[in-house]
MMTF fields as JSON, N, C-alpha, C and O atoms, coordinates in Angstrom:
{
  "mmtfVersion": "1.0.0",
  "mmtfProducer": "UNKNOWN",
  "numBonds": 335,
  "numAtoms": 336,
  "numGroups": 84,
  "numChains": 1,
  "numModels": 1,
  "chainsPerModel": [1],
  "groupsPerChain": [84],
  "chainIdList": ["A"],
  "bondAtomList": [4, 2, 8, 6, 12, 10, 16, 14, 20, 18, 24, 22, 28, 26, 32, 30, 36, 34, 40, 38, 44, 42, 48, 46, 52, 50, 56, 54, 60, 58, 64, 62, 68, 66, 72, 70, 76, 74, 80, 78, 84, 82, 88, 86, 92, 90, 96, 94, 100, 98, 104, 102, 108, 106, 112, 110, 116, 114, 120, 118, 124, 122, 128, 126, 132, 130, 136, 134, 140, 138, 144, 142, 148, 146, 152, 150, 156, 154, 160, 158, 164, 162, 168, 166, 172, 170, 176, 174, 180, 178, 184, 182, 188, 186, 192, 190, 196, 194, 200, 198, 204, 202, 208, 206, 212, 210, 216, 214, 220, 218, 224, 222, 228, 226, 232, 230, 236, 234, 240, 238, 244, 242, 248, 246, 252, 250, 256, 254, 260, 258, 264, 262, 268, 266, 272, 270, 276, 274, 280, 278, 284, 282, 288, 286, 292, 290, 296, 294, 300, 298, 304, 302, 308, 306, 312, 310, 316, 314, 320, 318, 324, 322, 328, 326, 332, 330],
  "bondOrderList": [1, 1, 1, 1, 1, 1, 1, 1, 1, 1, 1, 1, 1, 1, 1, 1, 1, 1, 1, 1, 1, 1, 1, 1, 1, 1, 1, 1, 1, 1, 1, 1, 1, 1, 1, 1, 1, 1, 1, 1, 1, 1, 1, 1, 1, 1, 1, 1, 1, 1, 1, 1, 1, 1, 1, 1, 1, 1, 1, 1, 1, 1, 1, 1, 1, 1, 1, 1, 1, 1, 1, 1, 1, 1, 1, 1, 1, 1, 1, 1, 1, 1, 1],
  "groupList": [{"groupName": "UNK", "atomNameList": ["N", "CA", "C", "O"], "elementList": ["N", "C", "C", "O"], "formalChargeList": [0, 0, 0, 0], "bondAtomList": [1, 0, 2, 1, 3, 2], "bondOrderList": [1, 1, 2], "singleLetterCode": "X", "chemCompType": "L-PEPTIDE LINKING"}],
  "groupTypeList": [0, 0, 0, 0, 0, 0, 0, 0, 0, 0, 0, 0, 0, 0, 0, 0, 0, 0, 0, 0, 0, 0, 0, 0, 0, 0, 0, 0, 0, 0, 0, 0, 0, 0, 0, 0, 0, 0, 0, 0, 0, 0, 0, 0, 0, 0, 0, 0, 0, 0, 0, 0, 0, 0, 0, 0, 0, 0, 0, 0, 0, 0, 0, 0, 0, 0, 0, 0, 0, 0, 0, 0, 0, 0, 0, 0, 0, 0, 0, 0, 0, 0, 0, 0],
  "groupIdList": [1, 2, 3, 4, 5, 6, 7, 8, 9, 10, 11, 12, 13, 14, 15, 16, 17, 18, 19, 20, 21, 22, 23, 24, 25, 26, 27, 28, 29, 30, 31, 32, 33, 34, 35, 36, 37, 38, 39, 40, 41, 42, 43, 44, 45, 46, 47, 48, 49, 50, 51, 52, 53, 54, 55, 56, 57, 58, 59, 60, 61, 62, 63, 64, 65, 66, 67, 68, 69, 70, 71, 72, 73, 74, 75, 76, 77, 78, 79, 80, 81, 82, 83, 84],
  "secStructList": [7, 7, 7, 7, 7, 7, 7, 2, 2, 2, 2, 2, 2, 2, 2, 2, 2, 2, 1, 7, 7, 7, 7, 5, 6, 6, 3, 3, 3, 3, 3, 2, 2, 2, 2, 2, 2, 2, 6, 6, 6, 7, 1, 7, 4, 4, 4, 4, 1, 1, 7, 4, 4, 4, 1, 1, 3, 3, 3, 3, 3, 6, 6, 7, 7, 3, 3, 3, 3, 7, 7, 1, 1, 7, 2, 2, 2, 2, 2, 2, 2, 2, 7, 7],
  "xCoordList": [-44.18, -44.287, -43.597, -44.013, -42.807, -42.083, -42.668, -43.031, -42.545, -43.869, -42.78, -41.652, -43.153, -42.463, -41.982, -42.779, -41.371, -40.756, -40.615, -39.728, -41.717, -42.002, -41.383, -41.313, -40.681, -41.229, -42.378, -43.231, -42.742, -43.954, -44.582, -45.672, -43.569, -44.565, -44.641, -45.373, -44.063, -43.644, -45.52, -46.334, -45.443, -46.714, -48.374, -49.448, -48.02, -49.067, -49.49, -50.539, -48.538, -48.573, -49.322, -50.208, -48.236, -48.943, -50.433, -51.151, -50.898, -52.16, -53.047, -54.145, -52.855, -53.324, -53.664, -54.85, -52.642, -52.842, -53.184, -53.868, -52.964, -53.545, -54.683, -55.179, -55.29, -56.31, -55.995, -56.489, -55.358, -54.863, -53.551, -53.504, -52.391, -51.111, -51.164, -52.297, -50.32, -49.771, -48.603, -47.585, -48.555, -47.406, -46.327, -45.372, -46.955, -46.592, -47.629, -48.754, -46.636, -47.726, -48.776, -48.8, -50.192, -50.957, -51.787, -52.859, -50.933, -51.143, -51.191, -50.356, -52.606, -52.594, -53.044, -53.705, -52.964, -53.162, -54.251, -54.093, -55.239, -55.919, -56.465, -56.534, -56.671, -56.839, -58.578, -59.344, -58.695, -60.291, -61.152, -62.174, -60.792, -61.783, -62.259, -63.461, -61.365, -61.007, -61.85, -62.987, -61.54, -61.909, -63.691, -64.445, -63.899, -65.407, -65.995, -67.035, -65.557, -66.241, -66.236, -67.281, -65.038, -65.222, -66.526, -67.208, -66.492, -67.086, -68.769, -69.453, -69.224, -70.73, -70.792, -71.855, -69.766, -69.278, -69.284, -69.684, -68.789, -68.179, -69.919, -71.117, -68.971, -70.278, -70.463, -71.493, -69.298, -69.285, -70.272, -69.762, -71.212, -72.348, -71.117, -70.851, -70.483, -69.628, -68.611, -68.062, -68.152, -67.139, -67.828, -67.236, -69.172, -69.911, -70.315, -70.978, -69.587, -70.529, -69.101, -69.257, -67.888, -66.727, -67.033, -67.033, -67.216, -66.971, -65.298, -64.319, -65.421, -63.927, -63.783, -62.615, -64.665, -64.272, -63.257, -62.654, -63.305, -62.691, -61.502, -61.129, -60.374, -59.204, -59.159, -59.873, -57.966, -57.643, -56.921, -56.93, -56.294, -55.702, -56.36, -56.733, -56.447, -56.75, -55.75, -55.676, -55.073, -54.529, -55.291, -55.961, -55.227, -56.333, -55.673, -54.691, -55.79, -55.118, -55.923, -57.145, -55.319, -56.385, -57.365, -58.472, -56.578, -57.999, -58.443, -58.081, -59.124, -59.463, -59.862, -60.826, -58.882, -58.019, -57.983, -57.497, -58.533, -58.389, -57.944, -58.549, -56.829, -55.895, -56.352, -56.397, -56.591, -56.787, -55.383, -54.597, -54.881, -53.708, -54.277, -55.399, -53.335, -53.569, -52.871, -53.366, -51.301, -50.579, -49.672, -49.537, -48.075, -47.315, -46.348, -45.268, -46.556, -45.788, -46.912, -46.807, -47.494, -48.342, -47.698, -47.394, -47.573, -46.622, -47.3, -46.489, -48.813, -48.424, -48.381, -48.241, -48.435, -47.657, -46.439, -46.023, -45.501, -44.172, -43.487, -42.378, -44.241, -44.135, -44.354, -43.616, -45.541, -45.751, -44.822, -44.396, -44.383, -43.269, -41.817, -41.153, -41.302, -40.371, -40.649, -39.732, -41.378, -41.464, -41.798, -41.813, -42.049, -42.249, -41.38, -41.471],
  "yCoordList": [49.926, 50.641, 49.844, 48.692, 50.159, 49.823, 50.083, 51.078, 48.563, 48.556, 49.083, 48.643, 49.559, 50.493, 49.106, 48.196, 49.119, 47.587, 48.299, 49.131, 47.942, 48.116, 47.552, 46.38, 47.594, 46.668, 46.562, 47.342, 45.473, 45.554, 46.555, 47.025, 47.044, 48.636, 49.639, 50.562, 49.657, 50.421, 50.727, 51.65, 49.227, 48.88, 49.019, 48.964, 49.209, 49.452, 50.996, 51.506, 51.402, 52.791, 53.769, 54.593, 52.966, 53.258, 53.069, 53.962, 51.822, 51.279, 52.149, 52.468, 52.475, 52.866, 54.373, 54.664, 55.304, 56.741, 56.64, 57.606, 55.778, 55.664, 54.893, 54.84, 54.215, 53.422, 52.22, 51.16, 52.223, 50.584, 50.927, 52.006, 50.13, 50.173, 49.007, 48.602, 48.549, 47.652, 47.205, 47.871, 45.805, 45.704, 44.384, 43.816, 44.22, 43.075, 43.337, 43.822, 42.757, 42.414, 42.392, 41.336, 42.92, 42.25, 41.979, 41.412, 42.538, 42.137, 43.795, 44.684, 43.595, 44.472, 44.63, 43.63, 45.489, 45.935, 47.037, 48.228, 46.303, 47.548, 47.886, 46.976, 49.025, 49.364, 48.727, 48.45, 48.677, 47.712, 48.804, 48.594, 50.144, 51.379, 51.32, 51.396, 51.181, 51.183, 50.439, 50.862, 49.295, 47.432, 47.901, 48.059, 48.016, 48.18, 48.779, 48.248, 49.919, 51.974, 50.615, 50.176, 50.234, 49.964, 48.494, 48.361, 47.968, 46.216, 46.427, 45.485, 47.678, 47.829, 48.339, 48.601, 48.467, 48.241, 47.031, 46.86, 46.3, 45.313, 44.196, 44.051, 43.759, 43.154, 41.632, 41.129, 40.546, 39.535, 39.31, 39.605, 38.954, 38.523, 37.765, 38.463, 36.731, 36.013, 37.197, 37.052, 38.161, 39.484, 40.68, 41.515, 40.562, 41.075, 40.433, 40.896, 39.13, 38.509, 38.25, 37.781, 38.834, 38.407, 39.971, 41.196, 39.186, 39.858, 41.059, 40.694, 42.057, 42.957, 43.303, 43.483, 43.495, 44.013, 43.18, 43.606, 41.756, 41.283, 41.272, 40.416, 42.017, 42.29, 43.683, 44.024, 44.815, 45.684, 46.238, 47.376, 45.053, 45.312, 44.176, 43.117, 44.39, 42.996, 42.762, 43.781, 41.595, 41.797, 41.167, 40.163, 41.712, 41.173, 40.6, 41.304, 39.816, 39.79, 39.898, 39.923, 39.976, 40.249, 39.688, 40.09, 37.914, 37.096, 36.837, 35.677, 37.285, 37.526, 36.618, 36.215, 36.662, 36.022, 37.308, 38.396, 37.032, 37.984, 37.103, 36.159, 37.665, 37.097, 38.512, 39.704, 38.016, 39.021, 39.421, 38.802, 40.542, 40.654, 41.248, 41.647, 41.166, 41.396, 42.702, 43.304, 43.215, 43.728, 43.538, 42.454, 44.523, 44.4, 42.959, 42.951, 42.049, 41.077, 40.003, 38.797, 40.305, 39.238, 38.317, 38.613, 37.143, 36.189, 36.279, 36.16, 36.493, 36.285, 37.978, 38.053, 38.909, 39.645, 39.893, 40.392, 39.58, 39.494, 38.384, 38.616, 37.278, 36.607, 37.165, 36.993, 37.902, 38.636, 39.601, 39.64, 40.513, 41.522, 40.973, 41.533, 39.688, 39.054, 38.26, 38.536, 37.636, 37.369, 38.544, 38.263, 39.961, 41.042, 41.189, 42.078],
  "zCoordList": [-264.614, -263.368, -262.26, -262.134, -261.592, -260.707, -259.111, -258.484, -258.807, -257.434, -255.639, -255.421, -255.161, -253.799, -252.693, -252.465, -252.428, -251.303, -250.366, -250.176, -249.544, -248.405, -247.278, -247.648, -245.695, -244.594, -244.177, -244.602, -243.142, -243.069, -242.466, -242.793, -241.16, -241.072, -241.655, -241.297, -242.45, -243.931, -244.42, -244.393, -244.85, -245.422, -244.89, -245.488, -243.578, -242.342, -242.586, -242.979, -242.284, -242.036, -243.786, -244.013, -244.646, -246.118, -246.287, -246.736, -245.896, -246.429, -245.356, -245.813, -244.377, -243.034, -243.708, -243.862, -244.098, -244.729, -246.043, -246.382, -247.012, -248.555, -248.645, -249.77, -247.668, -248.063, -248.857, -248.472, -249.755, -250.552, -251.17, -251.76, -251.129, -251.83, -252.97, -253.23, -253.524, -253.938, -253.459, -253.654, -252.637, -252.138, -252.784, -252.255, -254.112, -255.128, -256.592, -256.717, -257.582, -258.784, -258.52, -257.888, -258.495, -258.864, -256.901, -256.69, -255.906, -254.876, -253.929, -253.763, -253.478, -252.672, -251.226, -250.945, -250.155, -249.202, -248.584, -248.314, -248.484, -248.04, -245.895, -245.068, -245.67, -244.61, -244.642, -245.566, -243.079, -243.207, -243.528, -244.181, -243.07, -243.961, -245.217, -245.47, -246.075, -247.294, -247.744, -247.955, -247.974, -247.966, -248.013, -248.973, -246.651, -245.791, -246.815, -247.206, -247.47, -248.497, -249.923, -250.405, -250.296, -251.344, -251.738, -252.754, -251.01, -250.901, -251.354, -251.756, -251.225, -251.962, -253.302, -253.865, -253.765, -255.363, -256.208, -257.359, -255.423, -255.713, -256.555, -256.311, -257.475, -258.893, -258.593, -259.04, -257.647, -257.369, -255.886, -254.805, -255.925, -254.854, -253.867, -252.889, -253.929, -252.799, -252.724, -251.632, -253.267, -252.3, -251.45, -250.766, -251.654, -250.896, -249.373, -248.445, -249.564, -248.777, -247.116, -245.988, -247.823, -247.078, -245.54, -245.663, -244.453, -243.232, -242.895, -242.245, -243.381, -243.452, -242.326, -241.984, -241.487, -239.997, -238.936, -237.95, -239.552, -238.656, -238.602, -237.8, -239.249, -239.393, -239.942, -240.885, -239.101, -239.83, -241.175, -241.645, -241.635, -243.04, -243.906, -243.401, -244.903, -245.591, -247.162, -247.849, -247.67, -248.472, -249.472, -249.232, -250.608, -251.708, -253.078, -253.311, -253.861, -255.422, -256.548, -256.408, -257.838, -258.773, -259.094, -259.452, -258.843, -259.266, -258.058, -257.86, -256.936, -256.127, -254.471, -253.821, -254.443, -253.129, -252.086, -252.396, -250.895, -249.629, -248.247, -247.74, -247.867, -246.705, -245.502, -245.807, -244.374, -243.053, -243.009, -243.726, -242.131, -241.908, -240.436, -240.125, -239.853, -238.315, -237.703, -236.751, -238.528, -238.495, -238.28, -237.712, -238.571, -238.789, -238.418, -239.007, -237.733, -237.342, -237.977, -237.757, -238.412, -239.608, -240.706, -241.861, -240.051, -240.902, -242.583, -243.502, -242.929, -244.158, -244.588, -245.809, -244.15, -244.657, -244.762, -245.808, -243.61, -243.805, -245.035, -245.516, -245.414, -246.572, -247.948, -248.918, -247.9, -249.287, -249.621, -250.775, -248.648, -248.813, -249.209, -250.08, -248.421, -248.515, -250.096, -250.869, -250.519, -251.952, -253.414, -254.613, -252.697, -253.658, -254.473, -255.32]
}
């Protein structure tokens, strides 16, 4: 499956209307809505325990790493896109 290369407002605007993209392997983007709905699912007691409100995007990975993103001029999102 071949992953969509985004800019970063590219990626804003995506995660913002889809709720979560993939914006790398294995690496994703979610809107703090999203993030917020999904996080009482979640089976790991310490990912329950991460504060989502305090940033509107959040980028997440599989083995489970969560970076705030602030928006579009967000250095480590402009890094993740630039290494996609």
């Amino acid at each position: 499956m071949t992953i969509k290369t985004y800019t970063p407002a590219e990626a804003i605007q995506a995660a913002q209307a889809e709720g979560c993209i993939e914006i790398a392997a294995g690496v994703h983007l979610s809107s703090q809505e999203n993030i917020v709905a999904d996080q009482d699912d979640w089976s790991v007691e310490g990912d329950q325990m991460h504060d989502f409100t305090k940033a509107p995007y959040w980028i997440t990975t599989n083995d489970g790493q969560v970076q705030p993103i602030y928006g579009m001029d967000d250095k480590d999102l402009i890094d993740v896109l630039a290494n996609a």
